[in-house]
PyMOL commands that place a pseudoatom at each C-alpha (Angstrom):
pseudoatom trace, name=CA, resn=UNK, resi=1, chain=A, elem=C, hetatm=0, pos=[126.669, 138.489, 150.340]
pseudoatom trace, name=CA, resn=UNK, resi=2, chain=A, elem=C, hetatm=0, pos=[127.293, 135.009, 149.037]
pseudoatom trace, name=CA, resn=UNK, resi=3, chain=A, elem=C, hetatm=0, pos=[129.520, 132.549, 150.666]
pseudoatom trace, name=CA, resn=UNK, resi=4, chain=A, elem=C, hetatm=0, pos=[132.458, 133.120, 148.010]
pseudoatom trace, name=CA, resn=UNK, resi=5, chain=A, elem=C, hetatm=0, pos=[132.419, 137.011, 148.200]
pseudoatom trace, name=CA, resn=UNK, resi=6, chain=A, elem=C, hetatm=0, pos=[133.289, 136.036, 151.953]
pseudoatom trace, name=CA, resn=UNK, resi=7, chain=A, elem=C, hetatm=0, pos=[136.038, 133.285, 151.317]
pseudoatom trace, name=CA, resn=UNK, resi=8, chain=A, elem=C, hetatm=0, pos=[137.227, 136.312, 148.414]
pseudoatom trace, name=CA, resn=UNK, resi=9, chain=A, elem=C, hetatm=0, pos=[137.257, 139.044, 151.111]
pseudoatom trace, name=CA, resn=UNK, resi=10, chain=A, elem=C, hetatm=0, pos=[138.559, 136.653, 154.063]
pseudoatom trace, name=CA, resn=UNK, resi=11, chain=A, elem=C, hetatm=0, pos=[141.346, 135.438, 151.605]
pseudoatom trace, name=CA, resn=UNK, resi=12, chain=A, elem=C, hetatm=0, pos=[142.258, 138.694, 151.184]
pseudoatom trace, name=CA, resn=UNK, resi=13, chain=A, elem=C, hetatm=0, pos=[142.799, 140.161, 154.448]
pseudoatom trace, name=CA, resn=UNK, resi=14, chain=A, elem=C, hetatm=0, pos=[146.512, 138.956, 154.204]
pseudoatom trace, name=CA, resn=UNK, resi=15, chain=A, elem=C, hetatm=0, pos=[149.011, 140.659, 153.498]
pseudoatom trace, name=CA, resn=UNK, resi=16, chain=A, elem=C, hetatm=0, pos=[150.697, 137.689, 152.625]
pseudoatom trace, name=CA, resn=UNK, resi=17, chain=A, elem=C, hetatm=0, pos=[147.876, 136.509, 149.852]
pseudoatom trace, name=CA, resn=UNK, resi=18, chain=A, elem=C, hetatm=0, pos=[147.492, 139.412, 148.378]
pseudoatom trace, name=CA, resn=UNK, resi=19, chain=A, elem=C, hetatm=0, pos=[151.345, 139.768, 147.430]
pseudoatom trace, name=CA, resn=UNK, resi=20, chain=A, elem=C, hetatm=0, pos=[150.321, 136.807, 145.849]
pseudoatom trace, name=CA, resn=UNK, resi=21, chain=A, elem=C, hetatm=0, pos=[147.539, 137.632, 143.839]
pseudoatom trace, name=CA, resn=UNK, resi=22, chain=A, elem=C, hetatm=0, pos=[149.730, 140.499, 143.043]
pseudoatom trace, name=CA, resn=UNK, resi=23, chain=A, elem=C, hetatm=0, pos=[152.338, 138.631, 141.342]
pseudoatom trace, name=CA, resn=UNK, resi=24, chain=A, elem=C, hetatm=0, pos=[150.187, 135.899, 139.634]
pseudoatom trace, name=CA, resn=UNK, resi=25, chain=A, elem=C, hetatm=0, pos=[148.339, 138.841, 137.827]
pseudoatom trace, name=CA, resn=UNK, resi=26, chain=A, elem=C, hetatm=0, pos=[151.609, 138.562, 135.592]
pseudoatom trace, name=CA, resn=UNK, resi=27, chain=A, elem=C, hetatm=0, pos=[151.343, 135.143, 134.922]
pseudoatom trace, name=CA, resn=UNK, resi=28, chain=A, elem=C, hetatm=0, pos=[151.599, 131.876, 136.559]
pseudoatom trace, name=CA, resn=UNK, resi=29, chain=A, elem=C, hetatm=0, pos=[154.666, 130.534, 138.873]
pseudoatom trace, name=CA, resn=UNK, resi=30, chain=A, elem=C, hetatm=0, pos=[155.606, 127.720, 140.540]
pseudoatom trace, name=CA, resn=UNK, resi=31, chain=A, elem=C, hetatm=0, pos=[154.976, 127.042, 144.459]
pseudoatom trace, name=CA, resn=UNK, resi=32, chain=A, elem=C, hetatm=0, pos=[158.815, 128.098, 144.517]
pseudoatom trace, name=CA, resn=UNK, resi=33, chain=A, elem=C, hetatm=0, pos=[158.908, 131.241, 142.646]
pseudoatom trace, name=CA, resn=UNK, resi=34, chain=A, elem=C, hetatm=0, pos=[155.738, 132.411, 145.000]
pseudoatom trace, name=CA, resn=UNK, resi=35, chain=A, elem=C, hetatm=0, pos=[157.654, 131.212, 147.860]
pseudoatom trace, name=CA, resn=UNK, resi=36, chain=A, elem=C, hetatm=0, pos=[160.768, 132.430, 147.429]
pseudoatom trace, name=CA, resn=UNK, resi=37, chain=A, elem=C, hetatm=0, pos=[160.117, 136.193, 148.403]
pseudoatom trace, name=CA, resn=UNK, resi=38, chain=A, elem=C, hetatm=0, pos=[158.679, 135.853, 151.696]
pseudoatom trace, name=CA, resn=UNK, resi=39, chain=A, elem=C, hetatm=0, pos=[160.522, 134.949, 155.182]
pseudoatom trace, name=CA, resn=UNK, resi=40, chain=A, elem=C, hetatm=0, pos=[158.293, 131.880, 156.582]
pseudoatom trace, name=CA, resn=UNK, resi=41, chain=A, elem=C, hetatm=0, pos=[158.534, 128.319, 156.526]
pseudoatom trace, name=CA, resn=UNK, resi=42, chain=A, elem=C, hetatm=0, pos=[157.128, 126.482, 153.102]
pseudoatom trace, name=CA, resn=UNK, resi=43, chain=A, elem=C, hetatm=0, pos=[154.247, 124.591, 154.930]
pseudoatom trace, name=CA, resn=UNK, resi=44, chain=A, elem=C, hetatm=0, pos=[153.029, 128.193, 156.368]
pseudoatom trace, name=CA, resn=UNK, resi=45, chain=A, elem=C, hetatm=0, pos=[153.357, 129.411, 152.937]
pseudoatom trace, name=CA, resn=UNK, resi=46, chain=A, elem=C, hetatm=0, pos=[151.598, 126.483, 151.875]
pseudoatom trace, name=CA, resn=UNK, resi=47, chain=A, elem=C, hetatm=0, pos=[148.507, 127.555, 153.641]
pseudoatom trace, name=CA, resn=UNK, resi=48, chain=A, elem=C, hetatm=0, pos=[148.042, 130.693, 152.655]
pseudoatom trace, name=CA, resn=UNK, resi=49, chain=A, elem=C, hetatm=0, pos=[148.252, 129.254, 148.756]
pseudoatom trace, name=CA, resn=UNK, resi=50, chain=A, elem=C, hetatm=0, pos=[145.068, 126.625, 150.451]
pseudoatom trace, name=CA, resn=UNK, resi=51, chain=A, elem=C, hetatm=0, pos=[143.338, 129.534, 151.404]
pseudoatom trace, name=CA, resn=UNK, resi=52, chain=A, elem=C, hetatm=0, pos=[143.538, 131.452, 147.786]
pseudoatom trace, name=CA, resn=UNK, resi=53, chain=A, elem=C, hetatm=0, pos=[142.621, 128.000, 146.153]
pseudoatom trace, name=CA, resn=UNK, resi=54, chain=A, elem=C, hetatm=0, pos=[139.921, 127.225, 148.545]
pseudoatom trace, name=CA, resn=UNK, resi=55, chain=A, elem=C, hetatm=0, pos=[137.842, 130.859, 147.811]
pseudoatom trace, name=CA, resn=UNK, resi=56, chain=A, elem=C, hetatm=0, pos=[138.645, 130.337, 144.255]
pseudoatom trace, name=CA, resn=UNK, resi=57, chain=A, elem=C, hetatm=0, pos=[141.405, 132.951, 144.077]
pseudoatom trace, name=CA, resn=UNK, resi=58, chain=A, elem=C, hetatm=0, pos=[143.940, 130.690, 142.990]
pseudoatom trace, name=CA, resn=UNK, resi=59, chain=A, elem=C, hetatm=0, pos=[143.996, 127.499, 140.563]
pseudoatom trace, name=CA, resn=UNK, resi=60, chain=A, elem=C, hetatm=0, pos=[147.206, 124.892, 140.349]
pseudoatom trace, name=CA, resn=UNK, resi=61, chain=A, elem=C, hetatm=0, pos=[148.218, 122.439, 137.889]
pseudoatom trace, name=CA, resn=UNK, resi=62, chain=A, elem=C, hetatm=0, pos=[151.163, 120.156, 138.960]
pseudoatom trace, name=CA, resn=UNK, resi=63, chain=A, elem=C, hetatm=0, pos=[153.318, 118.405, 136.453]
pseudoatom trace, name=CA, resn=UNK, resi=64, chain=A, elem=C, hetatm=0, pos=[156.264, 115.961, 137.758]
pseudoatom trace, name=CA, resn=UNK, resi=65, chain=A, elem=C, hetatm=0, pos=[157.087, 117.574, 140.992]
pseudoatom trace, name=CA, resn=UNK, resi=66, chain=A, elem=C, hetatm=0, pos=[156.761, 121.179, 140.008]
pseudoatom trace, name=CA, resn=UNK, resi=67, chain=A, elem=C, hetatm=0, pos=[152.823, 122.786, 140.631]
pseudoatom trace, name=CA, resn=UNK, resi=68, chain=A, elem=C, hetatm=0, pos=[152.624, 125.836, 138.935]
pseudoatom trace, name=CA, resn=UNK, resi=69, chain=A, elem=C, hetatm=0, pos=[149.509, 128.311, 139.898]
pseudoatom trace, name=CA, resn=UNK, resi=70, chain=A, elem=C, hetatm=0, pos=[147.512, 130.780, 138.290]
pseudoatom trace, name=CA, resn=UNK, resi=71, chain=A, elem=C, hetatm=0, pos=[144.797, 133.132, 139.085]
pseudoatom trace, name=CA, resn=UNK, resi=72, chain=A, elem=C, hetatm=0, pos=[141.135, 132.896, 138.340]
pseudoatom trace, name=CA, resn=UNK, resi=73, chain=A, elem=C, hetatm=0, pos=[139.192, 136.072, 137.227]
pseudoatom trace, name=CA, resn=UNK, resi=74, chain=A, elem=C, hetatm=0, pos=[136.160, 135.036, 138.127]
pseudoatom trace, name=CA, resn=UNK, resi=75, chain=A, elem=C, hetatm=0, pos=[136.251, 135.431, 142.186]
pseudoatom trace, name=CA, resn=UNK, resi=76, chain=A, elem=C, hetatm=0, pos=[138.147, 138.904, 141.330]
pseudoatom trace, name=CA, resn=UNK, resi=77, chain=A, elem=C, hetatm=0, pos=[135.034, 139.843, 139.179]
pseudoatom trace, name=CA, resn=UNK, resi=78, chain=A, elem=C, hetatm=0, pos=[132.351, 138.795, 141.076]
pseudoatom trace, name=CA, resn=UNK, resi=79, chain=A, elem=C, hetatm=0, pos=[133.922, 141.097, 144.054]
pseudoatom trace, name=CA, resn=UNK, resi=80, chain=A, elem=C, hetatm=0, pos=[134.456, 143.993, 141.792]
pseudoatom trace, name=CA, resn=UNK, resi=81, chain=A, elem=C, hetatm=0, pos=[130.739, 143.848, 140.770]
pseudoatom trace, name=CA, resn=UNK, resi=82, chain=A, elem=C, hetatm=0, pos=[129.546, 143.963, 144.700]
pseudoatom trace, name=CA, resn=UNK, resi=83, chain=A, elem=C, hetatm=0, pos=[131.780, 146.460, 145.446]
pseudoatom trace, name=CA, resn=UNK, resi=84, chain=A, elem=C, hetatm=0, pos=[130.959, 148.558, 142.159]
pseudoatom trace, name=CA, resn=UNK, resi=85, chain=A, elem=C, hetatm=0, pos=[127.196, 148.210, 143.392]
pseudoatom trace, name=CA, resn=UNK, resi=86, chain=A, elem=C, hetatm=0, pos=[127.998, 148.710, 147.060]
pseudoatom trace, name=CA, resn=UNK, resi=87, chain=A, elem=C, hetatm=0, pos=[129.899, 152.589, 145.407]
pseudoatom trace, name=CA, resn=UNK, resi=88, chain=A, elem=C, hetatm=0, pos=[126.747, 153.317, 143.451]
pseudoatom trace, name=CA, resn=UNK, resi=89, chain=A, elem=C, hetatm=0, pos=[123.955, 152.473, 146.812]
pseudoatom trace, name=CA, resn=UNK, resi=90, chain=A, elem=C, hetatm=0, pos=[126.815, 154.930, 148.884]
pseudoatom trace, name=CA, resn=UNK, resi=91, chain=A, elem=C, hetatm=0, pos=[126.454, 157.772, 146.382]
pseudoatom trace, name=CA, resn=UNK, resi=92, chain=A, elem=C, hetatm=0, pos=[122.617, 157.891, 145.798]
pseudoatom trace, name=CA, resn=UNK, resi=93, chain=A, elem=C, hetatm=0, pos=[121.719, 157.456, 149.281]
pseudoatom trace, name=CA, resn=UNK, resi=94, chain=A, elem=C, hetatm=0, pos=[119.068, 159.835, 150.516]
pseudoatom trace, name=CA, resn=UNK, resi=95, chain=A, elem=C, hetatm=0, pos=[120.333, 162.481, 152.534]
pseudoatom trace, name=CA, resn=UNK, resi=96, chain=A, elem=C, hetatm=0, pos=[119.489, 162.536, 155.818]
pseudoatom trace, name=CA, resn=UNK, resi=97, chain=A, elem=C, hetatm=0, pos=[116.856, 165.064, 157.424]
pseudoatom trace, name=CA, resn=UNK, resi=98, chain=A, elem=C, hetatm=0, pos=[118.454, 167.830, 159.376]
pseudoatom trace, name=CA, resn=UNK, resi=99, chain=A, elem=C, hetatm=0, pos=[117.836, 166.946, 163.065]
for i in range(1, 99): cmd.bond("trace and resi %d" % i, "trace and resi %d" % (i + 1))
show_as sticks, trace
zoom trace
């Protein structure tokens, strides 16, 4: 597995990130408008968004003082494909011989 299928999968073992990925697959939003649904402090939230950018997840763009983020396909993709191939290696294994 290559080193950003594991920052994907590590990314998403939060509960946290993935309500985020959830709502930027409507469209971008500001740090605030991720922010503003979830009960913890802004620099906690602000590492979870580090963690999406830093495996790709998650791109930002900031203009004056507001940064607005967006999601990147490609990470999303790329794990779709490994899992697709890790479905079809499950159903054609070889059955095992009867003990």
């Amino acid at each position: 597995m290559t080193e950003q299928l594991n920052s994907f999968f590590a990314a998403m073992s939060d509960p946290t990130r993935r309500a985020v990925i959830e709502r930027l697959a409507s469209g971008p939003a500001s740090v605030s408008e991720l922010h503003a649904p979830h009960d913890m402090a802004l620099p906690t939230f602000m590492r979870h968004l580090g963690v999406l950018e830093k495996a790709g997840i998650v791109r930002s763009i900031k203009k004056g003082r507001v940064r607005t983020c967006h999601l990147a396909y490609e990470p999303l993709i790329e794990a779709q494909g490994w899992l697709a191939w890790q479905r079809h290696l499950w159903e054609h294994r070889p059955e095992a011989a009867p003990l």
